[in-house]
C-alpha positions in Angstrom: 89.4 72.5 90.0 92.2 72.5 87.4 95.6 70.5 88.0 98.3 72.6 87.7 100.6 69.8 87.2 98.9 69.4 83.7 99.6 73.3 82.5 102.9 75.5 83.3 102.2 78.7 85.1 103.3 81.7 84.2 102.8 84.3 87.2 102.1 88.3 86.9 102.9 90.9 89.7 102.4 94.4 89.3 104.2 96.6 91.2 103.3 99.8 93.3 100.6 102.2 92.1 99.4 100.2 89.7 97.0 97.3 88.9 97.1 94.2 86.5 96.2 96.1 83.7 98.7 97.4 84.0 100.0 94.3 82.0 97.5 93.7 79.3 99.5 95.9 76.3 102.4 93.3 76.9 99.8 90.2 77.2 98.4 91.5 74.3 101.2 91.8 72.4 102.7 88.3 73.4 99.2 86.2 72.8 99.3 88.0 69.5 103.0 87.6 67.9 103.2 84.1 70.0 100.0 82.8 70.3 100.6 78.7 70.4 103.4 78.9 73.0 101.0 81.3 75.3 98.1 78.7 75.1 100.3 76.5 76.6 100.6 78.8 80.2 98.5 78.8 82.4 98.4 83.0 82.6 98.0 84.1 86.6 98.5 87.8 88.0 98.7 88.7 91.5 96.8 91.8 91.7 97.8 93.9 95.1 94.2 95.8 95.2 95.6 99.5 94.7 92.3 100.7 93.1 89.3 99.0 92.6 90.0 95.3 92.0 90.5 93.5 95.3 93.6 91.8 96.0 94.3 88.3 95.0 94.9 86.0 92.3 93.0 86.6 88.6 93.2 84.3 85.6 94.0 86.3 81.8 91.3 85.2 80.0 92.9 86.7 76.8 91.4 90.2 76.7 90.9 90.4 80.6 91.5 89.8 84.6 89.0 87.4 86.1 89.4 86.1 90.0 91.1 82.6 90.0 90.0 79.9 92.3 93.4 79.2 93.0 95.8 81.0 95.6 99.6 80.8 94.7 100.0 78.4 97.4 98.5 75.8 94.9 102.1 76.3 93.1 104.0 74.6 95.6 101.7 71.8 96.6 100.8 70.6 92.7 104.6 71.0 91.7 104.0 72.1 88.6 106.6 74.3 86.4 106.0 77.8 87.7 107.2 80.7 86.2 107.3 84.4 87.9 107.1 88.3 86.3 107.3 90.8 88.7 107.4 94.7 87.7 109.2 96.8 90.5 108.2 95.7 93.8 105.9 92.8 92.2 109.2 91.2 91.4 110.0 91.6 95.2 106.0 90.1 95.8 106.8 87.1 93.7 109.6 86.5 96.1 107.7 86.8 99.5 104.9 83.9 98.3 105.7 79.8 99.5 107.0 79.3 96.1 110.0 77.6 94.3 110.1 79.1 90.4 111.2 77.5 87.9 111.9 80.8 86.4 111.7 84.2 87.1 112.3 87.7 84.9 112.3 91.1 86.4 110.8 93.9 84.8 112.5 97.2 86.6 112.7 95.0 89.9 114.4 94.8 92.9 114.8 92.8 96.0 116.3 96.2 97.9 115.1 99.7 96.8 116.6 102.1 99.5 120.5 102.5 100.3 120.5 100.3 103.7 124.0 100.9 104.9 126.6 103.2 103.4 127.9 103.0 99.7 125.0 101.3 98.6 122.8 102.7 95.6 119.6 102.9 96.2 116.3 105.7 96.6 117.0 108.1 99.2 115.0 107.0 102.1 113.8 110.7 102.5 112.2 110.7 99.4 110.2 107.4 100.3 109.7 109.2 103.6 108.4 112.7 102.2 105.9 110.3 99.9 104.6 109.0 102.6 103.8 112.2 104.8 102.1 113.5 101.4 100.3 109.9 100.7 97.9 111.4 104.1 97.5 114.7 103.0 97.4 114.3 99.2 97.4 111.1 97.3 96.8 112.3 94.3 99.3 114.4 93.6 102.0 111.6 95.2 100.4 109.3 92.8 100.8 112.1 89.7 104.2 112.6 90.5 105.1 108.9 90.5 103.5 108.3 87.5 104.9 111.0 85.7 108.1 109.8 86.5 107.5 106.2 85.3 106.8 108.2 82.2 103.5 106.5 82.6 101.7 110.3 81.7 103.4 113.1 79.6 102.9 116.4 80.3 103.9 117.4 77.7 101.6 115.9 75.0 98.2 116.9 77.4 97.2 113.2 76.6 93.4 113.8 77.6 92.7 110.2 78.3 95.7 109.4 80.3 95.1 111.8 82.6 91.2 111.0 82.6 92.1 107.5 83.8 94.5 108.6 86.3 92.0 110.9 87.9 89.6 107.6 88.2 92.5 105.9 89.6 92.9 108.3 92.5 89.5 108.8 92.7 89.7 104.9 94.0 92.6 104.4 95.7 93.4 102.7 98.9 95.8 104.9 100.5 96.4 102.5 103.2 97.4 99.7 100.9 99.6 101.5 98.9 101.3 103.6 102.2 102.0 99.9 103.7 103.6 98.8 101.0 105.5 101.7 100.2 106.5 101.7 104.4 107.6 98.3 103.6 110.5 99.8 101.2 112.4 101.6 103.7 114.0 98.5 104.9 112.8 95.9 102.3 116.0 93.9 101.1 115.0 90.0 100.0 118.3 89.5 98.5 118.6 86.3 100.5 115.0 85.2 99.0 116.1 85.1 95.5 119.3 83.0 96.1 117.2 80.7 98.3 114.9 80.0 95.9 117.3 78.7 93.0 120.1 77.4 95.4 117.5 75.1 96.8 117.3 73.4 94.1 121.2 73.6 93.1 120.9 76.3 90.2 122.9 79.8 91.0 121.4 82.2 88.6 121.8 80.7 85.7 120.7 82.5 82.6 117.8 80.9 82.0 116.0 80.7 85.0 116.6 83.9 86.2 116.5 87.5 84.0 116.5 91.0 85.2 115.8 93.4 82.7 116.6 97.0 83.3 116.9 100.3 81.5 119.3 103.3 81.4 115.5 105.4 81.0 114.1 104.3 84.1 113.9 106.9 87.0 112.6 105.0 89.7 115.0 102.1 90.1 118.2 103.3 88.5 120.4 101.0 86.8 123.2 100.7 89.4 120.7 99.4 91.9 119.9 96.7 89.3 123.5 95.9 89.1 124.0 96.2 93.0 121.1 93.8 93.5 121.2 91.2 90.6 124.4 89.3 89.1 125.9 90.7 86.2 125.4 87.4 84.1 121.5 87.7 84.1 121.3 91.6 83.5 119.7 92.4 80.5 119.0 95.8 78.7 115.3 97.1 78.3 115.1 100.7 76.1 112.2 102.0 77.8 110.8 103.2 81.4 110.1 102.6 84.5 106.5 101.8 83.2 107.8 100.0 79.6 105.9 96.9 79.9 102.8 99.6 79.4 103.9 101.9 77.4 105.9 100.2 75.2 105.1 96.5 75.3 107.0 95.1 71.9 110.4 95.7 74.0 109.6 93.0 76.5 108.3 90.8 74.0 111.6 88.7 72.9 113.1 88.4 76.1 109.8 87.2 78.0 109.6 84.8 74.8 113.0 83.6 74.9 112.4 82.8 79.0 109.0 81.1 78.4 110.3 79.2 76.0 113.3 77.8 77.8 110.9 77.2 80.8 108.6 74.5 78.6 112.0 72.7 77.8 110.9 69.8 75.5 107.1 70.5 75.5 108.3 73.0 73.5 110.0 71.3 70.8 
């Protein structure tokens, strides 16, 4: 079994209605422009089995998802320098596991998603609630609607493939994973997980360890929620949406480049 205190980790979540592959444009894209400083991560994704991979942990293999051995546990108990991506509520996953990052990025996350008390941003809870009562009677069209809004599929253009593979995707969904977990936002808020995690270790947000990118385009997790859940200082812009890390991968690029670079520290000099 590989030592993870010999390799750096570099951790993958995807968040709700999608899957890992979600991610391989943007892997793609990084092992291609960057390819020596990606050899040296060890490339994880926590897949939260949506559709038809099971949940668990899968290893990038460089044009793939294959299960890993390991469970994220292994993170804490080798040490080694572990860094975390979460997309939307994977960046609230990342959070929830045993595990003290070295670094973590956002991609459209989120430790809260609805307004919990008054004056707070955040999703309507009736809108979480009326996706919900429809999840029962008709996933599919929840899951068209959602994705159509992550500007994931346009209408528009009648993209014939797109909406091939989102058939198949409905076709295969769970509908009781992705109601729990989308139950679980109502009154998610992990705020206090993600100051834990780097005030354990004496760091309070410091630029480098911590990056929450967001866009003005996104219309699932709006911009003021970003700035009502993250500190200003590690806000960065992202000119895409909701779904940019798939649609248009070269955005996320430099910024994830910049963070996995600062995470090697002199291994990468």
């Amino acid at each position: 079994m590989l030592d993870l205190t010999l390799q750096p980790v570099c951790m993958f979540a995807h968040g709700w209605a999608y899957s890992l592959d979600f991610f391989n444009p943007l892997l793609l894209d990084l092992n291609k422009e960057h390819p020596t400083l990606m050899q040296q991560f060890k490339t994880l994704g926590l897949e939260q089995g949506y559709f038809e991979r099971p949940a668990g942990v899968y290893e990038w293999t460089g044009s793939h998802w294959a299960k890993a051995p390991e469970t994220p546990e292994m993170l804490i108990k080798t040490g080694s320098t572990a860094m975390g991506i979460g997309h939307s509520l994977g960046f609230a996953k990342l959070l929830e596991l045993p595990c003290t990052w070295a670094s973590l990025v956002g991609l459209h996350g989120f430790t809260r998603f609805t307004a919990q008390e008054r004056g707070q941003t955040g999703t309507p809870r009736r809108l979480v609630e009326r996706m919900l009562n429809r999840l029962s009677t008709n996933p599919e069209t929840v899951l068209q609607d959602f994705w159509m809004r992550a500007e994931e599929l346009n209408a528009s253009a009648g993209n014939e493939y797109q909406s091939a593979q989102a058939e198949k995707f409905t076709r295969s969904a769970h509908v009781d994973k992705l109601r729990a977990d989308l139950q679980s936002m109502l009154d998610m808020d992990l705020t206090s997980h993600l100051k834990l995690n780097f005030t354990a270790t004496g760091r309070e947000f410091p630029n480098k360890q911590f990056v929450a990118l967001y866009s003005q385009h996104d219309q699932i997790v709006s911009p003021d929620l970003t700035a009502q859940t993250f500190p200003a200082q590690c806000m960065q812009e992202a000119i895409a949406p909701h779904s940019g890390p798939l649609v248009s991968p070269k955005v996320y690029t430099p910024h994830l480049i910049k963070v996995l670079s600062q995470a090697l520290g002199p291994r990468n000099l």
